[in-house]
TORNUTI-895748 format. One record per residue (C-alpha): residue number from 1; x, y negated, z negated. Coordinates in steps of 0.5 Angstrom, whole numbers. Last residue first. Example, Ala and Ser with C-alpha at 12.3 -4.5 7.8 and 13.67 -1.06 7.14 Angstrom:
// TORNUTI-895748
2 / 27 / 2 / -14
1 / 25 / 9 / -16
//
This chain:
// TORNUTI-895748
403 / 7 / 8 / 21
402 / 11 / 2 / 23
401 / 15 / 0 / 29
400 / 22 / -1 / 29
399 / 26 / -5 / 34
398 / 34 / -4 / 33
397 / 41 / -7 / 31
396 / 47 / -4 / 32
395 / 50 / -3 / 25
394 / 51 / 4 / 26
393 / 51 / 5 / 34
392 / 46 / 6 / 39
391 / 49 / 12 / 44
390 / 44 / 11 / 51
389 / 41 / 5 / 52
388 / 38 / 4 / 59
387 / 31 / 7 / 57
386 / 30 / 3 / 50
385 / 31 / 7 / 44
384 / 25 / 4 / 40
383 / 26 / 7 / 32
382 / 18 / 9 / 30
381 / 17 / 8 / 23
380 / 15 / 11 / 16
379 / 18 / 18 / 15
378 / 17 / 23 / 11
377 / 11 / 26 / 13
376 / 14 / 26 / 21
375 / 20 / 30 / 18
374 / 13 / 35 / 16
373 / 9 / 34 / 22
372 / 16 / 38 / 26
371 / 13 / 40 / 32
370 / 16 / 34 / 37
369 / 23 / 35 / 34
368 / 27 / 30 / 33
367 / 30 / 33 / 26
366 / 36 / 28 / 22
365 / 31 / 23 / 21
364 / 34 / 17 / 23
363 / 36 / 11 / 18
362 / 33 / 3 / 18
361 / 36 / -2 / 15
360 / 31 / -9 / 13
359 / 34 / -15 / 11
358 / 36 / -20 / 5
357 / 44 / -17 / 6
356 / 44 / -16 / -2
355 / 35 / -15 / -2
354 / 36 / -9 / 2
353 / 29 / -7 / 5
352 / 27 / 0 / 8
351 / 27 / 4 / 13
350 / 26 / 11 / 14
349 / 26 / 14 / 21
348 / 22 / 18 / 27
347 / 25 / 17 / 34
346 / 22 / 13 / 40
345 / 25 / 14 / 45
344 / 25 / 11 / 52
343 / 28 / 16 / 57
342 / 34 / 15 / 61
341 / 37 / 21 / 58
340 / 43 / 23 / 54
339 / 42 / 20 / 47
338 / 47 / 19 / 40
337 / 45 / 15 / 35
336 / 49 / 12 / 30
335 / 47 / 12 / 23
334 / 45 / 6 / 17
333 / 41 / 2 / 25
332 / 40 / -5 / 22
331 / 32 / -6 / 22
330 / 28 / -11 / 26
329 / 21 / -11 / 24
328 / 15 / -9 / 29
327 / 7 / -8 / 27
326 / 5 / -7 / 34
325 / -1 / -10 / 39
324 / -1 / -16 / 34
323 / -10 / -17 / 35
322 / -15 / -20 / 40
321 / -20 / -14 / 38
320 / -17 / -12 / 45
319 / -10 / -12 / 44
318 / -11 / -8 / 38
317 / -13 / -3 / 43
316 / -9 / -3 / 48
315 / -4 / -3 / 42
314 / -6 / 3 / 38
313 / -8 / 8 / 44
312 / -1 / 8 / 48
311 / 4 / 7 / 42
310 / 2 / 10 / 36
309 / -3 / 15 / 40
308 / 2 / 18 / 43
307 / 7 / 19 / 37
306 / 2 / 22 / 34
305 / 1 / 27 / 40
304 / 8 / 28 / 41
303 / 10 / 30 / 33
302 / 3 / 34 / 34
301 / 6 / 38 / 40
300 / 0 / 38 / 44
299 / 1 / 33 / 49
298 / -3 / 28 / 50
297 / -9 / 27 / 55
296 / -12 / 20 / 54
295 / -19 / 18 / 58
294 / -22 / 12 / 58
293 / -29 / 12 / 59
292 / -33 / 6 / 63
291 / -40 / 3 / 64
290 / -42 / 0 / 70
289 / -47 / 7 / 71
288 / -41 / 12 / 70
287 / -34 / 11 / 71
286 / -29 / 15 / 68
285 / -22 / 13 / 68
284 / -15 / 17 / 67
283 / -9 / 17 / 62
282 / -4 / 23 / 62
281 / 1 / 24 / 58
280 / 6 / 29 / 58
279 / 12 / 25 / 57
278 / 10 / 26 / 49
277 / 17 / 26 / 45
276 / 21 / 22 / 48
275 / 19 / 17 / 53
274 / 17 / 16 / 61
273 / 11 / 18 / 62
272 / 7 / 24 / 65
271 / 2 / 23 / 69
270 / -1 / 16 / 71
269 / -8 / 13 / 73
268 / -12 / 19 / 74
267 / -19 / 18 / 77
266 / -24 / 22 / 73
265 / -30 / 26 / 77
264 / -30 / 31 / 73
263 / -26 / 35 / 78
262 / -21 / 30 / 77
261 / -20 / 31 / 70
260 / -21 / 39 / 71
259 / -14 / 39 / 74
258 / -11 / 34 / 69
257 / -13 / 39 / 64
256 / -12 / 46 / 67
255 / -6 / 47 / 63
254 / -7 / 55 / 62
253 / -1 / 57 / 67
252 / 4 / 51 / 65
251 / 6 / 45 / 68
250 / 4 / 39 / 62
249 / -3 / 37 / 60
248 / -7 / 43 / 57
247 / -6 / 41 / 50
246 / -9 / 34 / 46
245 / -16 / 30 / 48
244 / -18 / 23 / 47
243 / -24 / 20 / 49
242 / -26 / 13 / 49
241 / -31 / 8 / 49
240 / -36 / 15 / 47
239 / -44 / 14 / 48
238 / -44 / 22 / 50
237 / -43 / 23 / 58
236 / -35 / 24 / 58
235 / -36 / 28 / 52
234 / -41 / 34 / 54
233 / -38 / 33 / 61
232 / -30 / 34 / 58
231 / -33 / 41 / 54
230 / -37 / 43 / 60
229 / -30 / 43 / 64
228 / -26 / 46 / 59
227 / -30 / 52 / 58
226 / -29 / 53 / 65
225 / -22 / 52 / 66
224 / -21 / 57 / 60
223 / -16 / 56 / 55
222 / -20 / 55 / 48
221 / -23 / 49 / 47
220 / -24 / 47 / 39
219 / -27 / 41 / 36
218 / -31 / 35 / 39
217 / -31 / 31 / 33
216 / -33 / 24 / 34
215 / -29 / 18 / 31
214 / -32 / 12 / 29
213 / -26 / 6 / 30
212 / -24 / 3 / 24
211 / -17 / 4 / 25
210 / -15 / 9 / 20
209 / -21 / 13 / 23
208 / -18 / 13 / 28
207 / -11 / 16 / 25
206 / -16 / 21 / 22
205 / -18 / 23 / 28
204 / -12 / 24 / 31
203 / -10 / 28 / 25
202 / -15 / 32 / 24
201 / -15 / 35 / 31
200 / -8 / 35 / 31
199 / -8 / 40 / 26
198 / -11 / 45 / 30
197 / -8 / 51 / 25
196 / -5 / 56 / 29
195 / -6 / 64 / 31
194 / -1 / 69 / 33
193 / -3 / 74 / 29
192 / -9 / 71 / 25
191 / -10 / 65 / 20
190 / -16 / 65 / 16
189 / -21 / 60 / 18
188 / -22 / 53 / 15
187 / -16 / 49 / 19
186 / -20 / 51 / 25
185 / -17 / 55 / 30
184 / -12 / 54 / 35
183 / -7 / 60 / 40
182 / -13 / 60 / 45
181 / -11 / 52 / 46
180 / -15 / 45 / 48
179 / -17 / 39 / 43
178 / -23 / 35 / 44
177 / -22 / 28 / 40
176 / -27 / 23 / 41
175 / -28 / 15 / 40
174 / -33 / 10 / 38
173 / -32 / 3 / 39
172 / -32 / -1 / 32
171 / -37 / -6 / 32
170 / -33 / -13 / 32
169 / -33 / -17 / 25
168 / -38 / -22 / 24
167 / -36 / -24 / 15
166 / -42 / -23 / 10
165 / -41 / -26 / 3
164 / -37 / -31 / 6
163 / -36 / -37 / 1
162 / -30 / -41 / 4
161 / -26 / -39 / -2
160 / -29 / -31 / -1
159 / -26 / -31 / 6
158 / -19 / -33 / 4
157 / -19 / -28 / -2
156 / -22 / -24 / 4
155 / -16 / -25 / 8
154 / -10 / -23 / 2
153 / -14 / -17 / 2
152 / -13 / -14 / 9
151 / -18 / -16 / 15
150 / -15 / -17 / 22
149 / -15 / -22 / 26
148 / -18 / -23 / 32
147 / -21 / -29 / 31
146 / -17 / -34 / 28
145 / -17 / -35 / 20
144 / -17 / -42 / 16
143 / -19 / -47 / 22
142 / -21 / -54 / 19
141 / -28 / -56 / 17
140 / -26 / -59 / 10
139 / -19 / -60 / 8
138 / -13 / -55 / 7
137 / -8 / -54 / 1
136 / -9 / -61 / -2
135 / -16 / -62 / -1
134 / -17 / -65 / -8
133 / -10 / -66 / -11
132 / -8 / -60 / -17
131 / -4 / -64 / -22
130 / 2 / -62 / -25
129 / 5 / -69 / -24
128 / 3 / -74 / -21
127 / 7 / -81 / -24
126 / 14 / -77 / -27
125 / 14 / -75 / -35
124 / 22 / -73 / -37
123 / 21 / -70 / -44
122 / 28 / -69 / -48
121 / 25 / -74 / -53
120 / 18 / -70 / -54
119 / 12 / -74 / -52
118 / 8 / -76 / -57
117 / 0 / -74 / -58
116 / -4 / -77 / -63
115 / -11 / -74 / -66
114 / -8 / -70 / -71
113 / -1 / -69 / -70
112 / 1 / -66 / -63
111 / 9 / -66 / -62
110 / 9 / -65 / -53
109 / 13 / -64 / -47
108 / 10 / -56 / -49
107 / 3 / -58 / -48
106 / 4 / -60 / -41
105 / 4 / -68 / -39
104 / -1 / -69 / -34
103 / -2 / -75 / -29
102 / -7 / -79 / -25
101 / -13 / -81 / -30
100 / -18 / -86 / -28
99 / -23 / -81 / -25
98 / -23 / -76 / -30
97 / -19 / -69 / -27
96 / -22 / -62 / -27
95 / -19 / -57 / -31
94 / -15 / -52 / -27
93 / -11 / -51 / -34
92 / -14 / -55 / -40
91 / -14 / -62 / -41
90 / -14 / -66 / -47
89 / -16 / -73 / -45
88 / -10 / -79 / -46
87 / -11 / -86 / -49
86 / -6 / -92 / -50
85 / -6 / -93 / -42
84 / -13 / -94 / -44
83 / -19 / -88 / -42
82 / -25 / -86 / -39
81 / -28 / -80 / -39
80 / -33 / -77 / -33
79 / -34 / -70 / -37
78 / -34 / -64 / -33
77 / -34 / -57 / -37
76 / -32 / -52 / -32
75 / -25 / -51 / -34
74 / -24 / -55 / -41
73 / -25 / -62 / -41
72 / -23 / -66 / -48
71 / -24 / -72 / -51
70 / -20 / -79 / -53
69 / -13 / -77 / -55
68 / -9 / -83 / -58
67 / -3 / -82 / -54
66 / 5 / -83 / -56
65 / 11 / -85 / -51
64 / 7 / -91 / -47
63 / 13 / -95 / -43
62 / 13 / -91 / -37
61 / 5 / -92 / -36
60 / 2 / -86 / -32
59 / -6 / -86 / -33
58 / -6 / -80 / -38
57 / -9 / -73 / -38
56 / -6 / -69 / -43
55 / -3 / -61 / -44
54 / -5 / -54 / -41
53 / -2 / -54 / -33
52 / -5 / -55 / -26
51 / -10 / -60 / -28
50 / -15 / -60 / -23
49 / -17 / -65 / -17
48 / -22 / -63 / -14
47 / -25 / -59 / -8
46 / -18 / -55 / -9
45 / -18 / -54 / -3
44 / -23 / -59 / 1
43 / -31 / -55 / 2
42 / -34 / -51 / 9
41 / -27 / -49 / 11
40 / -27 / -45 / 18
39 / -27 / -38 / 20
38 / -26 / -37 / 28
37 / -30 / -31 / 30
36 / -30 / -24 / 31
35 / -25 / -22 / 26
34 / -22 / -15 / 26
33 / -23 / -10 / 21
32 / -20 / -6 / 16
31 / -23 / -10 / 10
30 / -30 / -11 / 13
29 / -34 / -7 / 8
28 / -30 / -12 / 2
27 / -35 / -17 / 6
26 / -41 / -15 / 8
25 / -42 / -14 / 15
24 / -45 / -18 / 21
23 / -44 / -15 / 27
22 / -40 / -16 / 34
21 / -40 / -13 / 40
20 / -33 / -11 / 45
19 / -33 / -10 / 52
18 / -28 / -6 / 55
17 / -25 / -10 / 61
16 / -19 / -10 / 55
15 / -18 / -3 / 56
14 / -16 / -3 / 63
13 / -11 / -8 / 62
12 / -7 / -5 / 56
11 / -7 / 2 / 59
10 / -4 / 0 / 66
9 / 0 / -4 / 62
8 / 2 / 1 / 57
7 / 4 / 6 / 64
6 / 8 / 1 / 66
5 / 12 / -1 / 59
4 / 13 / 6 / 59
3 / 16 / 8 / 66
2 / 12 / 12 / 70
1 / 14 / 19 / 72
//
């Protein structure tokens, strides 16, 4: 049994000899992706100097309280106005500045008669004020977003200001799911006796669907050696990066995963991990002429499978793109935890922000067992038990990755 950080080694490095394409596409199609390339400035920000405030534009002069306003610039509507000390320019927000002025009252610092302007007795006016200088927020040609980030809204606003309307991305890799038990039938068919629903199939699906790869449904393989070696050979040669199957990889009498993994050709990189849940994984190598298939096989408890993928698949992975393998914080434990192995744990909890402390606190489901998808439902993080820890106290501090 391999210890965790080991075994994500091991995965993290033979993932990254994948080797990854690129492509151009449009820019909200790129949200969930990750950037191919470093995006730079193509103008100042702001690209002139603007008004930050509805009011008058003035060539600051201490001794003048009172303006005689001389014109007025709206948002979009430039013109170049030259005006005195004694003289002012009706401005509005984010209108652009003229070439000699360099301060802006706010309309509410002002009594406004007519065409004059005086400045309240309670106004303090400082020289620069309200205004929006040109490149003040970054200049021209400079690195605003580094390849490998990933895409959310907050940067497609900043590809929007640099005037991309279609972004290099890498291509998504493709990823198969094959799941493997008698006791699984599709979500769509009636339940019978002692069948189940093949809800990992769905599940991993979804969450690579959620990371922007392509998922490749391979379905159902009943607990047949043989069935199951067709099954991993029709995977295994398709244009999958990776494939990912569920079931048949611990000790029992119908789990013939690992078994057929090597007479298929797969070289076993480690068997079972040191974690809980999912010990059972299995990660091996298919080559194939010069190009490489990844394969994961997980346990199926679906708690094991999800946890698995969040902490194997997802971070090789990101890693990869060049992107944070882990969306981490650091949360105060509410509860106390008590553990009686050496394993590494990952336990489903609930955390949240305490705006009184100005810091996340963290709480434990009360059930860790490995097929209760609805605990996982109402959770939002993996709580990391390292392996040489054993009761973590409240108040304790820990290490939570988010779902």
């Amino acid at each position: 049994m391999i210890p965790y950080n080991e075994a994500l080694n091991i995965v993290t490095n033979a993932i990254s000899s994948i080797q990854l394409k690129t492509q151009i596409i449009s820019l909200l199609d790129s949200i969930g992706f990750a950037l191919a390339e470093d995006i730079y400035t193509d103008i100042n920000f702001p690209p002139f100097s603007n008004s930050a405030m509805d009011g008058i534009a003035v060539k600051y002069n201490p001794e003048v309280k009172k303006w005689k306003i001389n014109g007025s610039i709206a948002a979009g509507k430039f013109t170049d106005i030259s005006i005195s000390e004694n003289e002012a320019v009706k401005i509005m927000t984010g209108g652009k500045l003229p070439s000699d002025v360099d301060t802006v009252i706010p309309i509410e610092d002002l009594i406004t008669e007519e065409n004059f302007c005086q400045l309240c007795d309670s106004a303090i006016v400082k020289k620069g004020q309200f205004i929006r200088f040109i490149g003040e927020d970054i200049k021209a040609n400079k690195c605003v977003l580094q390849k490998g980030t990933q895409i959310t809204s907050k940067e497609i606003a900043v590809l929007a200001s640099c005037g991309k309307s279609e972004v290099p991305v890498y291509a998504p890799l493709k990823v198969g799911v094959l799941t493997t038990g008698d006791e699984l039938v599709d979500i769509s068919e009636k339940l019978d006796n002692d069948k189940i629903r093949a809800t990992n199939l769905y599940t991993l699906l979804s969450l690579i669907y959620e990371m922007k790869m392509v998922p490749v449904n391979f379905g159902i393989v009943k607990d047949n050696k043989k069935a199951l070696y067709d099954k991993l050979q029709e995977a295994l040669n398709s244009d999958i990066d990776i494939l990912i199957t569920t079931g048949g990889v611990s000790v029992g009498e119908y789990d013939f995963l690992k078994e057929v993994m090597s007479e298929s050709g797969t070289v076993t990189k480690f068997w079972k991990a040191n974690i809980k849940p999912g010990k059972p994984i299995t990660f091996g190598i298919y080559d194939k002429m010069d190009r490489s298939k990844y394969l994961f096989g997980l346990p199926g408890n679906p708690v094991s499978a999800f946890v698995n993928f969040n902490v194997f698949i997802k971070p090789a992975v990101n890693n990869l793109y060049g992107m944070e393998p882990f969306d981490v914080i650091k949360a105060e434990l509410v509860n106390d935890v008590f553990k009686s192995d050496g394993k590494m744990h990952f336990l489903r909890g609930h955390y949240s922000f305490n705006g009184s402390k100005n810091s996340y606190m963290v709480e434990t489901a009360v059930s860790q067992s490995s097929g209760n998808i609805m605990v996982l439902n109402n959770t939002n993080c993996l709580v990391v038990i390292d392996e040489e820890k054993r009761n973590v106290a409240k108040g304790d501090w820990v290490k939570c990755i988010k779902i």
